[in-house]
C-alpha positions in Angstrom: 30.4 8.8 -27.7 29.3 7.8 -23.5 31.3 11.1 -23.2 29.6 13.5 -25.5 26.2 12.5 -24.1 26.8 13.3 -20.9 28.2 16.8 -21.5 25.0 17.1 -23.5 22.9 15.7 -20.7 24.6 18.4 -18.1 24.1 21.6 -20.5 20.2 20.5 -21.0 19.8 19.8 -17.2 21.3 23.3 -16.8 19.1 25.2 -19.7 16.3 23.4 -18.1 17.7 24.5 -14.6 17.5 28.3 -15.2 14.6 28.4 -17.3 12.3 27.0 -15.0 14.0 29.2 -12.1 13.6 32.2 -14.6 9.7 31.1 -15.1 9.3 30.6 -11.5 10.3 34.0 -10.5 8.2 35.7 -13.3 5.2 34.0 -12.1 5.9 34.2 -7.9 7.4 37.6 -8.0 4.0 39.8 -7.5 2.6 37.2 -5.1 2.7 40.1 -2.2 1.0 43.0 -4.3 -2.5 43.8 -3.6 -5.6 41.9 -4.9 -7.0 42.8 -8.0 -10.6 42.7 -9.6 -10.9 41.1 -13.3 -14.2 41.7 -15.0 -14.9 39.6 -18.4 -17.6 40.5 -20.3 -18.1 40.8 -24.3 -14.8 39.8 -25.3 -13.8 42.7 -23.1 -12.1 43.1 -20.0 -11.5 45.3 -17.1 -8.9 45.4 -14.3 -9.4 47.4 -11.2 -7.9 47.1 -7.5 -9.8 45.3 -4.7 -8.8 47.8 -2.6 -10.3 50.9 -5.0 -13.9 52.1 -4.0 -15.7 51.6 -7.7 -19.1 51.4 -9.0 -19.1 50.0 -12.4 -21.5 49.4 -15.1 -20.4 46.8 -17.4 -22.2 45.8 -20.8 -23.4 42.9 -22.2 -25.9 41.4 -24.9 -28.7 41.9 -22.1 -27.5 44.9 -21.1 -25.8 46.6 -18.0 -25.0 44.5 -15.4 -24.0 46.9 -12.2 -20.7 45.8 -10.1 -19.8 47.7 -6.9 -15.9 47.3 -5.0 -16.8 48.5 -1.6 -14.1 47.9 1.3 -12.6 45.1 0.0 -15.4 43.3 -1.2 -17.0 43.2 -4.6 -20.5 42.1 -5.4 -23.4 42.6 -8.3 -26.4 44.2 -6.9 -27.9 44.4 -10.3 -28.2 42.9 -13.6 -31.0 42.7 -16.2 -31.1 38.7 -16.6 -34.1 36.8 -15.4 -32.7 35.3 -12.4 -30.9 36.9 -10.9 -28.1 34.3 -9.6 -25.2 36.9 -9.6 -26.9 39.4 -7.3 -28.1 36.4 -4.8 -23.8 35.2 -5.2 -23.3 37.8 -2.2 -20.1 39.4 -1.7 -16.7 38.0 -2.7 -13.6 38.9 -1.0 -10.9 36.7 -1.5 -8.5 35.4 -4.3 -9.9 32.8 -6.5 -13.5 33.6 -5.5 -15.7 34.8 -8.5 -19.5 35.9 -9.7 -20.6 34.9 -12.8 -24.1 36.3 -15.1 -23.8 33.9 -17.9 -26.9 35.3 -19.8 -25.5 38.8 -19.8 -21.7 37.5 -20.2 -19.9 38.9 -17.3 -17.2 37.0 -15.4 -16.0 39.1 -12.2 -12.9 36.9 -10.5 -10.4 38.2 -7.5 -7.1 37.5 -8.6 -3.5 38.0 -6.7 -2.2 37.9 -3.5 -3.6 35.5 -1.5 -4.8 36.1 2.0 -2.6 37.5 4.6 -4.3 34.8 7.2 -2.4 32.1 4.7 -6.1 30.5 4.7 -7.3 28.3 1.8 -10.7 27.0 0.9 -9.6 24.0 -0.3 -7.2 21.5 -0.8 -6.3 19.3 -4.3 -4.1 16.2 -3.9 
């Protein structure tokens, strides 16, 4: 029986083995292509390249919130909620940086390749 259990250990440590390799190089495998742009809004989405000169007009419950990709950068210049915290955000350029309108519903996210610099902006432990 100490037998058996071992050949059954070594063909589970191999399965698990090759499917995490598998998953691995499913999820690294586009790390080098280009950034790209994610817009959320609605139960909607929209996916356009960072690189990609664009001036989009994206609905919500308020209304139209504008969203420009210009050189690389991507920023709201105008929405119809009160405040107006999106359009103060400022440009976002880099992967994991994001603008939010959360009383018109829009989400806009860079997702992708990750600087060519290698820089973070932060560090977990």
């Amino acid at each position: 029986m100490k037998q058996i259990m071992k050949r059954a250990d070594a063909v589970i440590l191999i399965a698990a083995a090759v499917i995490i390799g598998v998953m691995s190089f499913q999820i690294y495998r586009n790390g080098s292509d280009a950034a790209l742009v994610r817009i959320d809004a609605a139960g909607r989405q929209w996916i356009y390249p960072v690189d990609q000169n664009d001036q989009l007009f994206i609905p919500g419950p308020l209304g139209h919130t504008e969203v420009v990709i210009e050189d690389g950068h991507v920023h709201i210049p105008d929405s119809p909620c009160t405040n107006k915290i999106c359009v103060s955000t400022g440009k976002i350029q880099r992967t994991g940086q994001w603008i939010i309108c959360l009383p018109n519903d829009v989400f806009v996210r860079i997702e992708g390749a990750l600087p060519e610099d290698g820089e973070v902006d932060d560090v977990a432990f």
